[in-house]
N, C-alpha and C positions, 0 to 999 in steps of 0.2 A: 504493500500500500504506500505510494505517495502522500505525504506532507503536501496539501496547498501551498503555490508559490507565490513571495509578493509578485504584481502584474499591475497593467492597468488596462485590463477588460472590461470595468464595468464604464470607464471612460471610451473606449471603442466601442462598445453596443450602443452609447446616447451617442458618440458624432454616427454612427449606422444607421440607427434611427431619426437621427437629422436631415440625412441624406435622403431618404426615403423623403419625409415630409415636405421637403424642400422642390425634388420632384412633384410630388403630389400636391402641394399650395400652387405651385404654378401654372398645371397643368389644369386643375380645378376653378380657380381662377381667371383661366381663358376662355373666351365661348369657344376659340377655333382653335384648329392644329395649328403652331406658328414657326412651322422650319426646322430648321439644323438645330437650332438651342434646345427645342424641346424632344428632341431626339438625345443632342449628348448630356441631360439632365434625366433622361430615361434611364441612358448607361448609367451616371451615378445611381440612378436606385438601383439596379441589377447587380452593379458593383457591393452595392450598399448590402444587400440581400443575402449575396454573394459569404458575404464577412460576416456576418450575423450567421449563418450555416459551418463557417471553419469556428469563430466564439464557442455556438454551440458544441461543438465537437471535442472542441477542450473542456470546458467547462463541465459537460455532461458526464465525459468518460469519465475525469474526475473523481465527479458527485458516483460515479456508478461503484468508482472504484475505494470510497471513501464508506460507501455504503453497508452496512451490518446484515443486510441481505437483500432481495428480489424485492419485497415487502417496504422494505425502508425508503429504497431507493425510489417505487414509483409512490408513493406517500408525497416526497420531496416534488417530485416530480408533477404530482395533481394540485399540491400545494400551491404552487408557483405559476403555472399556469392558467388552470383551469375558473378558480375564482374571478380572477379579474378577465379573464375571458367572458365569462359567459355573462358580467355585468354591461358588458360594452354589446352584447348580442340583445342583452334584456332591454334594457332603457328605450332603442331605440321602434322596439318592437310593441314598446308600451305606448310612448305617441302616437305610435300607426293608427294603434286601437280605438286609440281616445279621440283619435282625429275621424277617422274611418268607420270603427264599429264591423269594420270587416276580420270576421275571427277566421274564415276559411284563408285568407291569404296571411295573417299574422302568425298562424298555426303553420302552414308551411312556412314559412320562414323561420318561425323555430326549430321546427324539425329537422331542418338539413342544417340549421346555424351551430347548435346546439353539441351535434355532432361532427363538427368542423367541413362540412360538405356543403361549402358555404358555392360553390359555383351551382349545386341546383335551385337555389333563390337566392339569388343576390338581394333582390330588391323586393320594399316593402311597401303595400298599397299606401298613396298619399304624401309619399318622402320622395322629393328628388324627382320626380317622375319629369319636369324639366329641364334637369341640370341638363349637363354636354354630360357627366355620367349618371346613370340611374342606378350603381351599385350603391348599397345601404355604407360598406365599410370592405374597397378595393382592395386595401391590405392584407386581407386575413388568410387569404390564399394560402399563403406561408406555411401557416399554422399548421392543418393538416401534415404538411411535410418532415414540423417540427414532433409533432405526436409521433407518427411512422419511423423514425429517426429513434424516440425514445426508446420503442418496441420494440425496433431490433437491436440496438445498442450490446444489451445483455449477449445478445447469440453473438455477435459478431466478435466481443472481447472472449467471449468464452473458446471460439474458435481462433482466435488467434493465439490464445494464451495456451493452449493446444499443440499449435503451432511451432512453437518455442522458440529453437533457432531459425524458423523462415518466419518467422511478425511480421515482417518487415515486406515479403514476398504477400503474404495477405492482402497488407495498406495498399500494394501497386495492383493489386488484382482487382480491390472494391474500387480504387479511381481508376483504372482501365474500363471497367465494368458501368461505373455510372457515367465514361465520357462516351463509350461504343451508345448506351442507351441514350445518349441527348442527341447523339450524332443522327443514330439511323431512325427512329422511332418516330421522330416529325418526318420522313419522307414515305411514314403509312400514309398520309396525306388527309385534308382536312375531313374528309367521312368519316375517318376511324378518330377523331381526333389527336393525330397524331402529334399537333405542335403544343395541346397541352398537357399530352401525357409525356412529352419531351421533357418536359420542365419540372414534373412531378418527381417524388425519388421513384426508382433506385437514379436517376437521370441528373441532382444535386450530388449524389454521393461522392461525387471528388471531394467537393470543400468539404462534407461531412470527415472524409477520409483525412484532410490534411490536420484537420482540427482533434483526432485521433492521434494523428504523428508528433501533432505539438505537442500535445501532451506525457506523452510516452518519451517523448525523445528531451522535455522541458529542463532535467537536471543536467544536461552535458553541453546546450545550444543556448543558454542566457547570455553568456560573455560571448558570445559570439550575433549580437545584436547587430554591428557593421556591416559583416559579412551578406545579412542576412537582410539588412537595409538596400544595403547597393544592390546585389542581386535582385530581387524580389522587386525590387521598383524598375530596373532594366526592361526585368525582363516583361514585368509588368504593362509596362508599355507597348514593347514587341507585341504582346497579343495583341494589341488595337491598332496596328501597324499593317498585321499581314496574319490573314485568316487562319494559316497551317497551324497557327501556334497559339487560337485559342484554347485549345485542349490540355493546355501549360498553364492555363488563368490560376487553375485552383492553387497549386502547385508555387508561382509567384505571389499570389496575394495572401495566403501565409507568412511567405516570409517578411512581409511589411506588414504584418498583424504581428509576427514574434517580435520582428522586430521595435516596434511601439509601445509594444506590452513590456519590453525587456530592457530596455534602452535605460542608463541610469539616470536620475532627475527626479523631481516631483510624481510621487502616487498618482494626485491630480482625482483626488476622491470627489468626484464628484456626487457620488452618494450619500452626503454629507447630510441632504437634509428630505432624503427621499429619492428611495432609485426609482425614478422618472420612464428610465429607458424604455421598461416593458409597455409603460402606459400612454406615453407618446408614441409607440410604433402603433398602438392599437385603437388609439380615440381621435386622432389627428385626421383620418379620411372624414367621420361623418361630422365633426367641426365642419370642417371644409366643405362640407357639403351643405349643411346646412347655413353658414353665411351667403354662400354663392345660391342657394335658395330664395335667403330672404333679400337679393340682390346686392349683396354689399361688394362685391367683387365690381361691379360695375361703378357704384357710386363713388366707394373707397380710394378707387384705382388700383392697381395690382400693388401696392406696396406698402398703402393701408388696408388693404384688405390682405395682406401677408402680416404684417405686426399684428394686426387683432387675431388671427387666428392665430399666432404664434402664442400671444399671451393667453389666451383661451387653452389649448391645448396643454401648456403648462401646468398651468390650474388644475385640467378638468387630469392631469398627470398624477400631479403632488395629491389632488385628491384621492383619485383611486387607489395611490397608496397607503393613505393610512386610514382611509374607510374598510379598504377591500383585501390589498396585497399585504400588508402589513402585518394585518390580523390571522389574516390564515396561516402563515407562515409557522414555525415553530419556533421557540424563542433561542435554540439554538444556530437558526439557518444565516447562514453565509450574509444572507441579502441584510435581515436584522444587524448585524454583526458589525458590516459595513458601515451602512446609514447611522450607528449611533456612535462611529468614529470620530472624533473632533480633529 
């Protein structure tokens, strides 16, 4: 069992999650498509998404391997998730109701939300039904990927650790395995839904993979945060450069997550007064949604109507924390731990 290392992940999962919202204020805030900017502020979410998938991977293996068993670990695991999840599914499904009185479309949207199958209803009668998007809450997509991730976690260390001297032959197998599935799976072509079960796992499992490797490999690779900067950003690059080497992304953008995590300086705790991250990633679409409703994207202009949602989002952040995330947690957990650091 690994010892927890200091890092600063809980500072990369809020700029990840910045990233994302930052996309998404903008894009929500436009009536139209507007070009090349809103294409490479797409890449920053994808990127964004991207890091938040190798985080988990450390993080999780971690908590798996810190675990006192099967039991403990997904405890941890519903804890952190699942509460403030399914508040951000609830609320918004309760104004439907109250607005509409329509229980057969507010009932399906539970029903698939509830259980992270949030692409069979997105949207809910009387919310948004004008915006430029009609999804309740765009982001949550994720989600499901991140549950499926938790699921197999257990099998995958068990069969590595099996494995003994080839581990390492595993890690190259599962990101071989989820780049061949991102690659060829969207050229089933749009009937089979091919381009979203691209993106679905096993099809993320590189970054899943790499965020595996950080971790396992976190005790021997800390001093070696340079190496792993200048690479990693290189090569980083390269994939956006020239196509053959996207399938290297995962692979680079670990090493500028080791390397930022590991880099010597300020902790940079941003958790200081409430980890934020989870609840900005997850309440920032229907904010956004619901301003650009009540037209303030228009009146605001795009930059007051970007600060108010920012500070909104904030709020309705810090809130969920110590209403929803905070509580459920156990008073021994990581995230507790953190936030009452001075």
């Amino acid at each position: 069992m690994m010892p927890p290392l200091a890092n600063r992940f809980d500072f990369i999962r809020l700029m990840l999650a910045a990233g994302v919202f930052v996309y998404h204020g903008v894009a929500i805030g436009t009536a139209v498509p507007f070009g090349g900017a809103e294409l490479a502020l797409a890449q920053l979410a994808d990127i964004s998404i991207q890091g938040f998938f190798i985080v988990s991977g450390v993080l999780v293996a971690g908590s798996l391997d810190r675990a006192s068993g099967l039991d403990d670990y997904a405890g941890k695991r519903i804890r952190r998730l699942y509460p403030a999840y399914a508040a951000v599914i609830l609320v918004p499904a309760l104004i439907s109701l109250l607005l509409t009185w329509d229980i057969g479309g507010v009932a399906s949207y539970l029903g698939a939300n509830l259980v992270f199958l949030n692409f069979l209803s997105p949207s809910l009668p009387g919310l948004f039904e004008d915006n430029r998007f009609t999804a309740v809450n765009g982001a949550l997509w994720t989600l499901k990927i991140e549950v499926l991730f938790y699921l197999v976690l257990p099998l995958i260390l068990f069969v590595l650790n099996r494995m003994k001297a080839l581990w390492w032959v595993g890690i190259i197998a599962l990101y071989l395995g989820g780049e061949l599935w991102a690659h060829f799976v969207p050229q089933l072509g749009p009937e089979l839904y091919g381009a979203e079960l691209g993106r679905q796992l096993p099809g993320q499992m590189a970054f899943f993979a790499m965020g595996i490797a950080l971790w396992k490999a976190s005790p021997g690779i800390q001093s070696r945060w340079r190496a792993m900067a200048l690479c990693g950003t290189a090569l980083l690059g390269a994939t956006f450069l020239h196509p053959a080497l996207e399938p290297l992304r995962a692979f680079a953008l670990a090493g500028v997550i080791g390397a930022v995590a590991w880099a010597p300086g300020p902790k940079l705790n941003v958790a200081r007064f409430g980890d934020v991250s989870y609840g900005l990633y997850i309440t920032h679409f229907p904010i956004l949604q619901a301003l650009a409703a009540a037209g303030l994207a228009t009146s605001l202009g795009l930059a007051g109507f970007f600060a108010l949602a920012t500070a909104l989002t904030l709020a309705a952040s810090l809130a969920l924390w110590h209403l929803v995330e905070k509580p459920a947690l156990r008073p021994s957990s990581h995230y507790r731990r953190v936030a009452a650091e001075t």
